[in-house]
C-alpha positions in Angstrom: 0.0 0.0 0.0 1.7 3.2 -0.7 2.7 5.6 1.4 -0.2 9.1 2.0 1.2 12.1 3.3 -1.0 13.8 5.6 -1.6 17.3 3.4 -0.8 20.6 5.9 -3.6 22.4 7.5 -3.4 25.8 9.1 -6.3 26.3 11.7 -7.3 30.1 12.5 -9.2 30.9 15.0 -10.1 34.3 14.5 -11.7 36.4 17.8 -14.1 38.8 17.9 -12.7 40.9 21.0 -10.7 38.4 22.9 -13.9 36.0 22.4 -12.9 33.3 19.7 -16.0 33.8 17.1 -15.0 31.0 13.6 -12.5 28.4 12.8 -10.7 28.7 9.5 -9.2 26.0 7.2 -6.4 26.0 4.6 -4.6 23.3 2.8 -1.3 24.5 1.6 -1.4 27.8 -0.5 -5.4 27.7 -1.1 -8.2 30.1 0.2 -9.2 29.2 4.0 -12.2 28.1 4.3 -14.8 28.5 7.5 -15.1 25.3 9.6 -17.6 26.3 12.0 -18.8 29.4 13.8 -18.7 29.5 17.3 -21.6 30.7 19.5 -21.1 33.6 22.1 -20.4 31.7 24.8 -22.0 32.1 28.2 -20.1 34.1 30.9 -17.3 31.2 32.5 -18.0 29.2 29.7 -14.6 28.2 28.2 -15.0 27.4 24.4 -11.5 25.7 24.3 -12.9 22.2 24.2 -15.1 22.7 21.5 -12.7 23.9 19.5 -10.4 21.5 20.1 -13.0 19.2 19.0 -13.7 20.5 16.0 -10.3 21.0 14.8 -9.6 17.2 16.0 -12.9 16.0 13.9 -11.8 17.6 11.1 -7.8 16.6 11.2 -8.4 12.9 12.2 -11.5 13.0 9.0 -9.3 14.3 6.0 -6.2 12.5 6.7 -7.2 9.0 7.4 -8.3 6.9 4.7 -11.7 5.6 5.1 -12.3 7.0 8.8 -15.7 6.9 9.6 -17.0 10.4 10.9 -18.0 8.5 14.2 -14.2 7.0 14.3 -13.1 10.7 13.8 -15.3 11.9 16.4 -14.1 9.0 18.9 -10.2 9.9 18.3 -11.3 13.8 18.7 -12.7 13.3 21.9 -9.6 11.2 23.1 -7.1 13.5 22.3 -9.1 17.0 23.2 -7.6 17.9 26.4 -3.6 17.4 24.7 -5.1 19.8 22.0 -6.7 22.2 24.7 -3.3 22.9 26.2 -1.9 24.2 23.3 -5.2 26.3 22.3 -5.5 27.6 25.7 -2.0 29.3 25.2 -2.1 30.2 22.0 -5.6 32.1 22.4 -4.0 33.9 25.8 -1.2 35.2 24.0 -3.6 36.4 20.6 -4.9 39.5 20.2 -6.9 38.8 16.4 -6.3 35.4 15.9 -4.7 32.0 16.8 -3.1 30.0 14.4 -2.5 26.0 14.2 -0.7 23.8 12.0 -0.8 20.3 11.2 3.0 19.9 13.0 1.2 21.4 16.2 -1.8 19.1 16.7 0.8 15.8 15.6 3.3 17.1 18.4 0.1 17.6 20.7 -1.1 14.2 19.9 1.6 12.4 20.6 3.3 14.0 23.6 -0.5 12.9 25.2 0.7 9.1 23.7 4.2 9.0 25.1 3.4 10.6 28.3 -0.3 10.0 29.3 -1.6 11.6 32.2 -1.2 9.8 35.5 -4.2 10.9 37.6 -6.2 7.6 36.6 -3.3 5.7 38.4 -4.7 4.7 41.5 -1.6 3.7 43.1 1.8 5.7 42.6 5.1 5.3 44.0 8.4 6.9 44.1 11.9 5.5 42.4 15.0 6.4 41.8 16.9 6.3 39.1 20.1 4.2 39.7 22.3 6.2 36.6 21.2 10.0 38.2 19.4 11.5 40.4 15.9 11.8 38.8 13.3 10.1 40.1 10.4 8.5 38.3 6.7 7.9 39.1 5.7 4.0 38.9 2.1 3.5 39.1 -0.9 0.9 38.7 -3.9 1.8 36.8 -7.1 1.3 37.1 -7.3 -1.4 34.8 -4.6 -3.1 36.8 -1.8 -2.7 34.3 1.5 -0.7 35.2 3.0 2.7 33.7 6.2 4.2 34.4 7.4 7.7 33.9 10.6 7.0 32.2 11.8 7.0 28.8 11.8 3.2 28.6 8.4 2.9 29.1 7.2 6.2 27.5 9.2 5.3 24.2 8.9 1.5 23.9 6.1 0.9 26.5 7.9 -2.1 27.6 7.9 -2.8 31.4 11.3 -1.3 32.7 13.4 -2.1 35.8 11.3 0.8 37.9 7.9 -1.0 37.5 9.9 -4.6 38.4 11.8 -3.1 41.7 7.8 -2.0 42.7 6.2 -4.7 42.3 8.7 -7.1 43.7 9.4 -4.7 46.9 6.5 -1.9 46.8 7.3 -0.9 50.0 10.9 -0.2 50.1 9.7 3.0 47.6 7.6 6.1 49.1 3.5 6.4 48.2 3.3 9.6 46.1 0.7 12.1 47.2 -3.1 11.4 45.6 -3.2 14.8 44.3 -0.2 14.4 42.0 
């Protein structure tokens, strides 16, 4: 099967004040095109997600071959909150508009895959590293599986020495807090 390369959107979100108010589309060199409009939002209402969403939908729907829109929506919602970060800071430091690329929601995407957040593990634990002096958060999920916050596991999700050393002595290493 050969080989598609994912063609290079720019995302604008243009705002209306400091309120975002549409999303924009362009492939390459062509005219942008509107995505969606966004309603005025409610006072404390953030609109982040939503456009997060949106962008996501539209990303994961014209570069995968044969993606369902319900597939597209699926993926969107997974990956909304690594997109939201880098919205969030892109809108704070705007003043007409925000602008996203196709490199920027990849990066976003997969910095959320190598290093997924760790408040769904339900125990955490403490360990040194034996070659420095970092330390690295071992933790069991809710599902009962292990993660580990070193390059070994975020790279090659393999289990690594850190996860082994826990689970054969968990309590030679220190209980990290619950709130993070």
């Amino acid at each position: 099967m050969p080989e598609v390369a994912a063609p290079d959107f720019t995302y604008r979100i243009e705002l209306n004040g400091s309120v975002p108010s549409q999303i924009t589309v362009r492939t390459g060199r062509t005219k942008p095109k509107t995505l969606v409009t966004l309603p005025r939002p409610a006072e404390d209402v953030s609109l982040v997600p939503a456009i997060a969403t949106a962008i996501l939908e539209h990303h994961f729907q014209a570069t995968a071959q044969q993606t369902s829109e319900a597939s597209a929506a699926e993926r969107a919602h997974r990956y909304r909150k690594a997109l939201s970060r880098v919205i969030s800071a892109r809108l704070t430091r705007a003043t007409k508009a925000a602008t996203l690329r196709t490199a920027d929601i990849a990066n976003s995407i997969l910095k959320y895959v190598i290093s997924p957040p760790v408040d769904h593990w339900i125990e955490r634990y403490t360990v040194p590293s034996e070659s420095s002096d970092r330390k690295y958060t071992v933790g069991k999920k809710d599902d009962g599986t292990w993660g580990c916050t070193c390059p070994r596991y975020k790279f090659h999700h393999v289990e690594c020495k850190h996860i082994q050393a826990v689970q054969a002595h968990p309590g030679w290493y220190p209980h990290c807090p619950e709130d993070g």
